[in-house]
DRENNU-788882 format. One record per residue (C-alpha): residue number from 0; residue in one letter; x, y, z. Coordinates in steps of 0.1 Angstrom, whole numbers, padded with zeros to 4 digits. Layout:
+-----+---------+-------+-------+-------+
! num ! residuo !  east ! north !    up !
+-----+---------+-------+-------+-------+
! NUM !       A !     X !     Y !     Z !
...
+-----+---------+-------+-------+-------+
This chain:
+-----+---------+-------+-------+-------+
! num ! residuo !  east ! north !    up !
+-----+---------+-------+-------+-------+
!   0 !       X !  1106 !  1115 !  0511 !
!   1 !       X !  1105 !  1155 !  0506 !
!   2 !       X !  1086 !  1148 !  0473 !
!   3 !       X !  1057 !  1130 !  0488 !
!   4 !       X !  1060 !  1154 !  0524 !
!   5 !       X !  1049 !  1191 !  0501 !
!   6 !       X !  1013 !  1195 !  0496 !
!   7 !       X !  1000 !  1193 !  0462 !
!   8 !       X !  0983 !  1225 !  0447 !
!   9 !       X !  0943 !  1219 !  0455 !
!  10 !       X !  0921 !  1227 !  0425 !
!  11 !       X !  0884 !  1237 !  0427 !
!  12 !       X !  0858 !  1245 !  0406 !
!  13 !       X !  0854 !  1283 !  0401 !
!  14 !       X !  0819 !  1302 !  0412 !
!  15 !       X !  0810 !  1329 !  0386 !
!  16 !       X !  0788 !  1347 !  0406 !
!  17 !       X !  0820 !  1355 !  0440 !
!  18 !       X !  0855 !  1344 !  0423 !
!  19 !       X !  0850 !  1366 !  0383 !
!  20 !       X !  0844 !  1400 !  0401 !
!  21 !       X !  0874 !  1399 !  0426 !
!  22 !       X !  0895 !  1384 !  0395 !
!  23 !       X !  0919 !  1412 !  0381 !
!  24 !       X !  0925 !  1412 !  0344 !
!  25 !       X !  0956 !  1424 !  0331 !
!  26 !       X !  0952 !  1449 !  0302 !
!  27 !       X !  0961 !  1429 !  0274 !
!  28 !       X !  0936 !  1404 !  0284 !
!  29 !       X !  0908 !  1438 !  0278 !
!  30 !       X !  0921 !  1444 !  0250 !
!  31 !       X !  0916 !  1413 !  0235 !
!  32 !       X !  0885 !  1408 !  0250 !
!  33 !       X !  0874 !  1446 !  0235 !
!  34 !       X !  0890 !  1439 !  0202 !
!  35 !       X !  0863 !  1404 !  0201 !
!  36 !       X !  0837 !  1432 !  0213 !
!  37 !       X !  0846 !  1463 !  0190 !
!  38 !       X !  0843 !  1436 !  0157 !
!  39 !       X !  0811 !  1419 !  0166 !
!  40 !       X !  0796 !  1455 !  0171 !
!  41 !       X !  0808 !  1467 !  0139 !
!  42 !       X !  0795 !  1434 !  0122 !
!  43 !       X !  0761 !  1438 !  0140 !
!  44 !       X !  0759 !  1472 !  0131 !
!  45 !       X !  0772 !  1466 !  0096 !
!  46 !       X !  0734 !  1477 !  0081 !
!  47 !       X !  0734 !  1509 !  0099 !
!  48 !       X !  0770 !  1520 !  0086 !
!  49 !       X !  0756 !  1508 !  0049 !
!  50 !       X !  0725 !  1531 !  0053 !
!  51 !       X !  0748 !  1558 !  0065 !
!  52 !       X !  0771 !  1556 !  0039 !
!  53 !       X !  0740 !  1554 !  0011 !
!  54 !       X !  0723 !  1582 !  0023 !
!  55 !       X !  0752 !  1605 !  0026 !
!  56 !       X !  0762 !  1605 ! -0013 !
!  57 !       X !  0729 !  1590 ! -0033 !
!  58 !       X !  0721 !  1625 ! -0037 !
!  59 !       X !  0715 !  1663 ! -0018 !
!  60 !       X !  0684 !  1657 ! -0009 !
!  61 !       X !  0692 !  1622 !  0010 !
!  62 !       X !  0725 !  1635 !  0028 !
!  63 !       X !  0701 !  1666 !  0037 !
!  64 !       X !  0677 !  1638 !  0050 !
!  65 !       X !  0707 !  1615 !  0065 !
!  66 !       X !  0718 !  1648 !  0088 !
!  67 !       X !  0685 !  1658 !  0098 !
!  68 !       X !  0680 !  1624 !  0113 !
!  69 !       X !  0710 !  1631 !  0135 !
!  70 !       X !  0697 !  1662 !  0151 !
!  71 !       X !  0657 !  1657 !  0151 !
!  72 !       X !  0659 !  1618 !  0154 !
!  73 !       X !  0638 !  1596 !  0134 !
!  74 !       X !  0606 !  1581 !  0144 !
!  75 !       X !  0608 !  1575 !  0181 !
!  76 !       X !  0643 !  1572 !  0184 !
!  77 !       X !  0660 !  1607 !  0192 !
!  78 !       X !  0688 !  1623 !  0178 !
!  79 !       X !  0712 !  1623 !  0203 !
!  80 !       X !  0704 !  1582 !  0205 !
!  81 !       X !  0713 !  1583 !  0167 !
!  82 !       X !  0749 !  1599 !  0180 !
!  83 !       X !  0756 !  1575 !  0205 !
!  84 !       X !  0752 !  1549 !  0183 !
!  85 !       X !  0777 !  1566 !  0158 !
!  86 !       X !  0795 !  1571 !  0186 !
!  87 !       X !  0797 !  1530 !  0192 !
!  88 !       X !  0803 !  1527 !  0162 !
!  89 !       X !  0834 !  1557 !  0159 !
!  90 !       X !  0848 !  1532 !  0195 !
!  91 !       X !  0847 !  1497 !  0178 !
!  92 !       X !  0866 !  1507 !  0143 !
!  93 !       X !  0888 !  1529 !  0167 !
!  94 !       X !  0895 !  1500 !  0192 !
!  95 !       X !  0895 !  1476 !  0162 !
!  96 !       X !  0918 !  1495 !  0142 !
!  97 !       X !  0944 !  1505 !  0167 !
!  98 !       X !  0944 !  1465 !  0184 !
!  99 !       X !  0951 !  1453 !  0154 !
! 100 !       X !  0977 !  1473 !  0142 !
! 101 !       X !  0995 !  1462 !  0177 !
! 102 !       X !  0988 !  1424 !  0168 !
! 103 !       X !  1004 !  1429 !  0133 !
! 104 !       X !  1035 !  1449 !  0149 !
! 105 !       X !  1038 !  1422 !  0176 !
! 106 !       X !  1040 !  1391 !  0146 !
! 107 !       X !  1060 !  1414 !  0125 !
! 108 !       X !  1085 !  1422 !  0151 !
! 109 !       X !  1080 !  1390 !  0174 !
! 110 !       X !  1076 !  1414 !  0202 !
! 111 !       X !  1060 !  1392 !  0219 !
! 112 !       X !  1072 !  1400 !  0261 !
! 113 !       X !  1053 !  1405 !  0292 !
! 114 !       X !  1064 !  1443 !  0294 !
! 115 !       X !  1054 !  1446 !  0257 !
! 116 !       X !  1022 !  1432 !  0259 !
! 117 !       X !  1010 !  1454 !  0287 !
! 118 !       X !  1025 !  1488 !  0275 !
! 119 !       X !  1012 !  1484 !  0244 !
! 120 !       X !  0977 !  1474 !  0255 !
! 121 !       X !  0978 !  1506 !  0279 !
! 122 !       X !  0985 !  1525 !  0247 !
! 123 !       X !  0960 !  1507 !  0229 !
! 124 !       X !  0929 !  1514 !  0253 !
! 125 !       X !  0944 !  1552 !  0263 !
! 126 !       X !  0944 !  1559 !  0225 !
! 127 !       X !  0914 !  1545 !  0211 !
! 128 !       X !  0894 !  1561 !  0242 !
! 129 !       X !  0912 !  1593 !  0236 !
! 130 !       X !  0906 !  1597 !  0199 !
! 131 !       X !  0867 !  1584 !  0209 !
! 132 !       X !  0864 !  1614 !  0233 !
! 133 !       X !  0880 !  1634 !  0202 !
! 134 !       X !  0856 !  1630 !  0175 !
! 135 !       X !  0823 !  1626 !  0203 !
! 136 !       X !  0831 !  1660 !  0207 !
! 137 !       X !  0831 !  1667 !  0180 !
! 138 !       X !  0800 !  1645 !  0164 !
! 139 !       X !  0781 !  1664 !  0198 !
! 140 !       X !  0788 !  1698 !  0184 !
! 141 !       X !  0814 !  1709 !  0213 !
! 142 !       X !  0840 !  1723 !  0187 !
+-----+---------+-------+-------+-------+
């Protein structure tokens, strides 16, 4: 009789717009979400990073053409819009890189744990953010 007495769990269809804000993520749920993010950038990108890499060793001329492009701009888009988009681009391979390295150690290891998960996704988004900030810095001429 105690079975039928306790109240069943009520289930509802979620809003988008008032229950996703107030919903709290847990890091390994952005890192996954960043690492889907970081590889779709780099594949929509993919042109750009083949025009960069062609123009930096088809000859002197084009790599002097390929850097002037990053601090005059080209066309109508501005330099420093050139850098950000390097900059993107520097993010997703970082993010990409590190994330996956922490999903191979995780199947290699079977470190697969609550505790794990998180620390290692804090590590993950603390490091690739850090080494972002790094070489901006450095791609913006600050050292």
């Amino acid at each position: 009789m105690t079975e039928l007495a306790r109240k069943r769990p009520e289930f509802r269809n979620i809003n988008a717009l008032t229950d996703l804000p107030s919903y709290s993520l847990p890091a390994a749920g952005w890192v996954s979400i960043l690492h889907r993010v970081s590889g779709a950038l780099m594949f929509v990108l993919m042109p750009f990073i083949i025009w960069m890499f062609d123009n930096s060793i088809t000859s002197e001329f084009s790599y002097a053409k390929f850097t002037a492009i990053f601090s005059v701009g080209c066309g109508f888009v501005p330099g420093w819009m050139m850098k950000l988009v390097a900059l993107a681009l520097l993010w997703a391979y970082l993010h990409h890189f590190i994330a996956g390295v922490r999903h191979l150690y995780m199947d290699v290891n079977h470190a697969v744990s609550k505790e794990f998960g998180k620390s290692s996704a804090l590590v993950t988004l603390s490091l690739g953010i850090a080494l972002t900030l790094v070489l901006g810095a450095k791609l913006f001429g600050l050292y």
